[in-house]
N, C-alpha and C positions, 0 to 999 in steps of 0.2 A: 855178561848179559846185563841190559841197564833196566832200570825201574819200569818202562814201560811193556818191553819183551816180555820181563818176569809176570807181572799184572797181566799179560795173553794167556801166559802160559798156567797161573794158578786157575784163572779164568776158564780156560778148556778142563782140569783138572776136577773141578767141581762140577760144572756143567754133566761131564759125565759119570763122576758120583752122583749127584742127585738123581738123572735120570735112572740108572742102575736100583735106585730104592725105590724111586717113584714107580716105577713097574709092578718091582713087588710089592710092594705097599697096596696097590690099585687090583691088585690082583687077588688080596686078601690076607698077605703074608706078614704078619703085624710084631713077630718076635724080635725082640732088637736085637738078639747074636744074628740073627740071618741078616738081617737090616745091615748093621755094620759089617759083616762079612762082603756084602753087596755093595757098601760105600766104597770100601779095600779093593775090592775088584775090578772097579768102575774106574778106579786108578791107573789100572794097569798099562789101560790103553794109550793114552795120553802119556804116562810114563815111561813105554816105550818106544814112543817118536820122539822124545826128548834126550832119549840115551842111543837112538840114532845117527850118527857123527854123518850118514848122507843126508840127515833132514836139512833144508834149509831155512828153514821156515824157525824153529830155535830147537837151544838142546845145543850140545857138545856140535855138530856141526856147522850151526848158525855164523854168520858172518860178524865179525863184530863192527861196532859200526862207529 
């Protein structure tokens, strides 16, 4: 995976941790165990289209280039 892939990929990664907190956060939920539970969580998704070996887009399946 080259420097640029990887920078998409952390980029998705976070985009939806943040949103994951931003919700609860906005919704009143101000504990930081929940918070960071919700960061971890937010993870997941993104985490697993990248341990996908049919994604092509990156992750174990991606093409190398």
């Amino acid at each position: 995976m080259d420097k640029k892939a990887l920078e998409a990929a952390a980029g998705t990664y976070l985009r939806a941790a943040a949103a994951s907190v931003a919700a609860l956060y906005m919704s009143g939920i101000t504990d930081p165990k929940t918070l960071l539970n919700a960061f971890i969580a937010g993870l997941i998704g993104p985490l697993a289209k990248a341990l996908n070996p049919k994604d092509p887009a990156y992750g174990f399946g991606a093409k190398k280039k």
